[in-house]
C-alpha positions in Angstrom: 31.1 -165.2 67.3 30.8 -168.6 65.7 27.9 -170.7 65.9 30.1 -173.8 67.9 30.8 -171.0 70.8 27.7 -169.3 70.5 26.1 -172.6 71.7 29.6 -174.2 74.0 28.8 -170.4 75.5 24.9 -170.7 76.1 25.3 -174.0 77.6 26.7 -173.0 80.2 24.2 -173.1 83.2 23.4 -168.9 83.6 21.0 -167.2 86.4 20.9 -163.3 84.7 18.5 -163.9 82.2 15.0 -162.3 82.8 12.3 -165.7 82.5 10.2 -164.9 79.7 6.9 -165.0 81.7 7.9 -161.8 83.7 8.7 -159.4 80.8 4.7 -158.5 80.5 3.7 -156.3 83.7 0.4 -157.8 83.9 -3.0 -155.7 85.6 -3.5 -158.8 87.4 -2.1 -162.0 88.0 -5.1 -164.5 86.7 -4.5 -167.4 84.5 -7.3 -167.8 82.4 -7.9 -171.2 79.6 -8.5 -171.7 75.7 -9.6 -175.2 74.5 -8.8 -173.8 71.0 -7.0 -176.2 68.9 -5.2 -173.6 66.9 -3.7 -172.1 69.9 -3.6 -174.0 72.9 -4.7 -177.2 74.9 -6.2 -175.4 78.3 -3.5 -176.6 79.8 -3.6 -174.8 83.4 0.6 -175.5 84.6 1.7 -173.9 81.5 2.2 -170.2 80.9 3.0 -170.8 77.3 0.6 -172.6 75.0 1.1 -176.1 74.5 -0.2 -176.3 71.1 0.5 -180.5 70.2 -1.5 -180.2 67.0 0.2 -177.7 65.5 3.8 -179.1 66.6 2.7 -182.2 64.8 1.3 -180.6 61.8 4.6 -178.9 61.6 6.7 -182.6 61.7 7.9 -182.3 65.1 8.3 -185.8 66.6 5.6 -186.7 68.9 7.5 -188.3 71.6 10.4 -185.9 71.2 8.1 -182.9 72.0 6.7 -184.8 75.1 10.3 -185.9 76.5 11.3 -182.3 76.3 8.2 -180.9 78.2 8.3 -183.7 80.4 11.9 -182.7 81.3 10.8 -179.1 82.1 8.0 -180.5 84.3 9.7 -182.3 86.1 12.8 -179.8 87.1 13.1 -178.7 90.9 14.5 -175.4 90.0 13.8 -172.3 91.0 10.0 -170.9 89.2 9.1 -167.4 88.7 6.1 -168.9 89.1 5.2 -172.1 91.0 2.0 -172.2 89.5 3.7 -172.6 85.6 5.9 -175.5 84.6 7.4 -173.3 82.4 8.9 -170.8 84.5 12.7 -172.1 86.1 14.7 -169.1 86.1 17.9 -169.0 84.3 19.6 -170.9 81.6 19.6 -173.9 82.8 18.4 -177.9 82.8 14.6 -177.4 83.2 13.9 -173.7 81.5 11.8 -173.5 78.5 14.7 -171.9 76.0 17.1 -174.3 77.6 15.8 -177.4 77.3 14.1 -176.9 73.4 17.8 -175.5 72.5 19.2 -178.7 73.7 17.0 -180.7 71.5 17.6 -178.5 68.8 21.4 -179.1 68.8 21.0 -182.7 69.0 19.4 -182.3 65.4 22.6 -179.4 64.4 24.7 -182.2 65.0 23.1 -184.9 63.6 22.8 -182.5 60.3 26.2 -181.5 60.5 27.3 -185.3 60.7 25.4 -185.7 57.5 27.1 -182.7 55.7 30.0 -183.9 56.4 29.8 -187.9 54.7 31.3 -188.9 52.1 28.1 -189.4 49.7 28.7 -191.4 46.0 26.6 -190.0 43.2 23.6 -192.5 43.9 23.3 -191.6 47.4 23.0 -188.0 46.7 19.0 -187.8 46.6 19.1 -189.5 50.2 22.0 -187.2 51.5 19.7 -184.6 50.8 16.7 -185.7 52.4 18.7 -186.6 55.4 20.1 -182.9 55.5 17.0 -181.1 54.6 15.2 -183.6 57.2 17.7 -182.6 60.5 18.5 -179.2 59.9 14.2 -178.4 59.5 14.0 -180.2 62.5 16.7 -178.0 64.1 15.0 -175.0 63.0 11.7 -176.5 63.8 13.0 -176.8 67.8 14.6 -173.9 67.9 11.9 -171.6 67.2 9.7 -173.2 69.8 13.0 -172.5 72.1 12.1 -168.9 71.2 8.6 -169.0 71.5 6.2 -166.8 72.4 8.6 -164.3 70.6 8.8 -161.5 73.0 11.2 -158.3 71.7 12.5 -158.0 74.9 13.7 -161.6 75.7 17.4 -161.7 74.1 17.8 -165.1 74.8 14.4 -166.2 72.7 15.5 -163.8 70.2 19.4 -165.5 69.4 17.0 -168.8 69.4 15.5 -167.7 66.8 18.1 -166.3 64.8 19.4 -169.9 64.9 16.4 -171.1 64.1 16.1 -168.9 60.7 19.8 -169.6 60.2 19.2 -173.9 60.4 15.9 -173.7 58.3 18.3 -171.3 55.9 20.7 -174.4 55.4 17.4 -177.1 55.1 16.2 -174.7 52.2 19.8 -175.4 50.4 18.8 -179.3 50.5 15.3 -179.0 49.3 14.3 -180.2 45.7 12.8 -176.6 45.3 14.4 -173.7 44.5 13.9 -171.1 47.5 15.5 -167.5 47.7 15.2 -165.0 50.3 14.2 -161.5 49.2 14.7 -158.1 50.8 11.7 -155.9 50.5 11.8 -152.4 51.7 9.6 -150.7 54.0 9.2 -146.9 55.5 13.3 -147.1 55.3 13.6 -150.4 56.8 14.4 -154.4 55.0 12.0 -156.9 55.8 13.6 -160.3 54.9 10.8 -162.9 53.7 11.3 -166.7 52.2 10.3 -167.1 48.5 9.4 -171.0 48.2 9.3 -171.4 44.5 7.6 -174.9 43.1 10.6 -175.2 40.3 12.9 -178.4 40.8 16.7 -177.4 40.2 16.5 -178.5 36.4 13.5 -176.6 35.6 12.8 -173.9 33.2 12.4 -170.3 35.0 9.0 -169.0 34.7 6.7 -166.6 36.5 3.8 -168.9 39.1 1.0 -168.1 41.0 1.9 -167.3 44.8 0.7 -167.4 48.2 1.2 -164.9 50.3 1.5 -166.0 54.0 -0.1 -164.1 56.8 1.3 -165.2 59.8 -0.9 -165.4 63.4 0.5 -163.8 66.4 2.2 -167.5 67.8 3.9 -167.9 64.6 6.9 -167.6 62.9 7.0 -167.2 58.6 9.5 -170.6 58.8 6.3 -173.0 60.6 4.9 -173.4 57.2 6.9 -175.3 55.3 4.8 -178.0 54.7 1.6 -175.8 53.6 3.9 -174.9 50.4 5.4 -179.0 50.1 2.1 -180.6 50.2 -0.7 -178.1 49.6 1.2 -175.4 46.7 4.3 -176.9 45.3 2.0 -179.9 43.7 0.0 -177.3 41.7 2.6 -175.3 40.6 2.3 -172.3 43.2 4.9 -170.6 45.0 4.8 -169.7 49.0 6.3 -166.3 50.1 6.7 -166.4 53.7 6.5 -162.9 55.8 6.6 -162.4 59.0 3.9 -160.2 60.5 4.8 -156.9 62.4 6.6 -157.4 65.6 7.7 -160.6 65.4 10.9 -162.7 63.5 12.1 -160.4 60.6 9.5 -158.0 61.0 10.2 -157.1 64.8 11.4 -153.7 64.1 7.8 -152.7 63.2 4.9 -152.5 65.9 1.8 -153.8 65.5 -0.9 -151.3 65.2 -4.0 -150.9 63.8 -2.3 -151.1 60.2 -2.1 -154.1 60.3 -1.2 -154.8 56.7 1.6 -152.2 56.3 4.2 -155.0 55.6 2.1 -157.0 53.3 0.7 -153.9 52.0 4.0 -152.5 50.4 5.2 -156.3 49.5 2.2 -156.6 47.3 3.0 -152.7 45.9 6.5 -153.8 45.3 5.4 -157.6 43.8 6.1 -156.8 40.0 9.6 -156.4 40.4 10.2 -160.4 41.3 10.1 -162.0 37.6 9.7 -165.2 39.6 6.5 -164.7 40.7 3.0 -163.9 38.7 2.2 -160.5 39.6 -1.5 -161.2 38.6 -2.1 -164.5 40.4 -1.3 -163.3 44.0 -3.1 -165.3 46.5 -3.5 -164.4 50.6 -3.5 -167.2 53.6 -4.3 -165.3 56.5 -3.7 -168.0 60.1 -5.7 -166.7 62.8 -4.2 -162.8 63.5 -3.1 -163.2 60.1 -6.2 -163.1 58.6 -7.1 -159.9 59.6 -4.1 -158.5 57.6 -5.2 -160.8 54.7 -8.8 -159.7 54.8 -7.8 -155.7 55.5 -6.0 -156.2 52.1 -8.9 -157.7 50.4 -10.7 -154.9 50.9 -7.9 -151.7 50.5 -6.9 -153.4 47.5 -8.8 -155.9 45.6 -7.2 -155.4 42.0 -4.3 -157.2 43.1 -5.3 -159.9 44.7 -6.6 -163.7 43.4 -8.4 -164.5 46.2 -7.5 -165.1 50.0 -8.2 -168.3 52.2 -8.5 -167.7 56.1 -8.0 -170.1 58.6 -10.0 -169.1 62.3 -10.2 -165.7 60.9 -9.9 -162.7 63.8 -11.0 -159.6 62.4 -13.3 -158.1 64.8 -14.9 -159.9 68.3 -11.8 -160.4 69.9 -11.4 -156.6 69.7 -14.7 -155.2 71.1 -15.8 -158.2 72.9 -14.6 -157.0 76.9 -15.5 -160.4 78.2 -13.8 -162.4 75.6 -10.5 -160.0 76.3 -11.2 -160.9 80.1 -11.1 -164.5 79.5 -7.9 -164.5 77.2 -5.2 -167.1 78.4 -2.0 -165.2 79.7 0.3 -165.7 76.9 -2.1 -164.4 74.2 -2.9 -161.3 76.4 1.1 -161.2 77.1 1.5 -161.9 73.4 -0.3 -159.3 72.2 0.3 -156.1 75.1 4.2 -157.2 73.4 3.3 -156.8 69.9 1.4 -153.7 70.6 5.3 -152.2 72.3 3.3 -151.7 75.4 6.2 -153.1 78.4 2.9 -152.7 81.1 -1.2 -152.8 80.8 -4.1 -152.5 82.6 -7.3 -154.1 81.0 -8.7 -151.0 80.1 -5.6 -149.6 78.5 -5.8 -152.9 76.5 -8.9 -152.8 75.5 -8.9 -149.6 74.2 -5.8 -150.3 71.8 -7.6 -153.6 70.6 -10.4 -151.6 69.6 -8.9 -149.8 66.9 -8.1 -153.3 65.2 -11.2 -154.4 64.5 -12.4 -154.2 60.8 -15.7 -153.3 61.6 -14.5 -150.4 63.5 -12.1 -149.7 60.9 -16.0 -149.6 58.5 -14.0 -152.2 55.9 -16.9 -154.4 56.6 -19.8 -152.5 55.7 -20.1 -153.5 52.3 -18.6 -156.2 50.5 -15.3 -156.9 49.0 -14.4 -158.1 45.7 -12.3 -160.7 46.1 -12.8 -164.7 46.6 -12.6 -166.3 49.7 -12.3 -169.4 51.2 -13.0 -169.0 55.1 -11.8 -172.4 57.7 -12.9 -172.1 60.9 -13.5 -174.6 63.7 -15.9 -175.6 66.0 -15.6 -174.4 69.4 -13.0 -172.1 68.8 -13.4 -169.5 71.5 -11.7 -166.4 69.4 -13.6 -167.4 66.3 -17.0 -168.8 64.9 -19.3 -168.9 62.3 -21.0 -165.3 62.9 -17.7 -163.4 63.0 -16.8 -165.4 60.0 -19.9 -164.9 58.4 -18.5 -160.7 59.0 -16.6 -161.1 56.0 -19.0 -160.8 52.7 -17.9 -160.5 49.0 -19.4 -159.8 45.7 -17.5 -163.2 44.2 -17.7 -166.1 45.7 -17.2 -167.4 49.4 -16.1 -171.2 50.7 -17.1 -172.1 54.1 -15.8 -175.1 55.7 -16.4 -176.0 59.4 -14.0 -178.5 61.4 -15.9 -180.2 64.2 -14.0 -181.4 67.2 -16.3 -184.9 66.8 -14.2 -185.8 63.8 -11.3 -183.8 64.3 -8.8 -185.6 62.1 -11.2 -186.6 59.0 -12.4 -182.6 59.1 -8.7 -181.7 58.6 -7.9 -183.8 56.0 -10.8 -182.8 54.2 -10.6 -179.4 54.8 -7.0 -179.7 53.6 -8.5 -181.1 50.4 -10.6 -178.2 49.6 -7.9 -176.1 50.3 -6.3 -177.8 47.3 -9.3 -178.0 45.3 -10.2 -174.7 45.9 -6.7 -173.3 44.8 -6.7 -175.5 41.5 -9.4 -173.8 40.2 -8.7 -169.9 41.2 -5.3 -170.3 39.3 -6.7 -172.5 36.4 
């Protein structure tokens, strides 16, 4: 099927489709809040997390973002839920998929319109820009049409194969060279994003890379803009990977192993001439950096160093009242990873258990790799004594965002990021 009847067919208004919000059996119907900037707002009409920081981090447009919710909020349609905004049943003005698609398209079209101009030889940088610009933003709003990324929700999951497929045809307008790579696990391909800091005109030559370590809410195409503004400028590549469960990955549960996929990339690292086998660098966001901190410990000889963002590696696991006071879509979010299709709290817990890396008795002693550890103020699934879990015979960064001076933090924090990469590769 072609992409133009893909969509003319999804547009159509259509009442079959399961609403995302009922596809996790829940033990109880109780909405619980998170004031955690990296996940949510606490907002208490939404099942999914309205996370405005992080849409804006990524480039979304600010008003854009707030015209689409307001559209969903405002619907009289049918809810699975009265209590959710974010619930109207059926493909249709007013539900979640429906609404983010439509945006999406508008910015398909407007990058298809620009594909298709006539562009003179001095235009060409701007023709570019404009294409890379739409179809990023196309991708961008898909994904979130697909979000929170549930396995069983076909209509989120051909969202998101658009959205891979639009931020496929940005990559061919950026002014870096980016390849996709098949890496193969226990029989099956994992497709991940190489982001390489070489220009067209460039000479080839190995770099330093990051390794991304995606958090459960995330996709491995949200971080373009660490590797533009953060890696690229210092000569390091991004490889983007998509965490068990979810995107590319989605054929593999998430269990306890967290770091299987990551694990085997690393293993399988030296046969990419692109990238320097001995400079490999971790980011582990949120979830992520449990799989980035596992790996600093199972195998420390091949890594450069890892840099965790709100690291979970071990409360969130053991901690029965923390579980207890998880928002819905996390708890929905991560019973779905798990492959569990019902839950009762103790079932839950009893999984979760297993992922923590103190359980696991990685954190007994020190690793040996060095870390730079971001966490933030307030942040309900993280602080500074479960980061303060992860210990190392080289040397450790902390940095602490405080919600008091939220923006200069980030931007600070984003410069010892920078700082701190520049001299681990130098």
């Amino acid at each position: 099927m072609t992409e133009k009847n893909l969509s003319e067919q999804l547009f159509k208004p259509k009442f079959d489709y399961p609403e995302t919000s009922t596809l996790v059996t829940p033990s109880a119907n109780t909405r619980h809040l998170t004031n955690s900037l990296l996940d949510s707002e606490g907002q208490s009409y939404w099942y999914r997390a309205i996370n405005r920081l992080s849409w804006q981090w990524r480039g979304l447009p600010f008003m854009e973002t707030e015209d689409v919710l307001s559209r969903i909020a405002i619907s009289d349609k049918k809810r699975s839920n009265p209590n959710w905004l974010d619930t109207v049943i059926g493909y249709q003005s007013g539900n979640w998929i429906y609404e983010f698609w439509s945006q999406a398209t508008k910015w398909q079209k407007q990058a298809d319109n620009a594909e298709q101009a006539d562009v003179v030889e001095a235009d060409s940088q701007q023709h570019h820009s404009t294409c890379f610009q739409s179809w990023l933003m196309a991708s961008s709003f898909m994904a979130l049409a697909g979000f929170p990324y549930f396995r069983n929700d076909d209509l989120a999951n051909q969202a998101v194969l658009l959205a891979y497929r639009y931020y496929r045809q940005a990559m061919e307008h950026s002014p870096h060279i980016i390849k996709e790579l098949d890496f193969h696990i226990e029989d099956k391909c994992v497709k991940t994003i190489l982001h390489t800091p070489l220009k067209r005109n460039d000479e080839i030559r190995a770099f330093p890379t990051v390794i991304l370590c995606t958090g459960l809410s995330n996709l491995q195409i949200d971080f373009y803009r660490l590797f533009e503004e953060h890696l690229a400028p210092l000569g390091i590549g991004l490889l983007t990977v998509d965490m068990p469960s979810i995107g590319n990955s989605k054929s593999f549960n998430l269990t306890q192993n967290t770091s299987i996929i990551h694990q085997a990339i690393i293993e399988q690292i030296k046969t990419i001439p692109l990238i320097d086998y001995q400079n490999i660098i971790l980011f582990g966001y949120r979830f992520g950096a449990n799989i980035a901190t596992r790996l600093a410990y199972l195998m420390p000889s091949k890594i450069k160093g890892i840099i965790n963002i709100g690291p979970i590696i071990h409360q969130l696991f053991t901690d029965p009242q923390m579980q207890v006071n998880l928002p819905t879509i996390y708890r929905d979010m991560l019973v779905n990873r798990l492959g569990m299709k019902s839950f009762s709290e103790q079932q839950l817990r009893a999984e979760l258990k297993f992922f923590s890396l103190k359980e696991q008795r990685l954190l007994i002693k020190p690793c040996n790799v060095p870390i730079l550890n971001i966490y933030y103020e307030g942040d309900p699934l993280n602080n500074l004594t479960e980061t303060k879990l992860i210990t190392s015979t080289k040397p450790i960064s902390l940095f602490k965002i405080k919600s008091s001076r939220l923006k200069q933090d980030i931007k600070l924090s984003s410069n010892n990021l920078t700082n701190w990469l520049k001299n681990l590769v130098s």
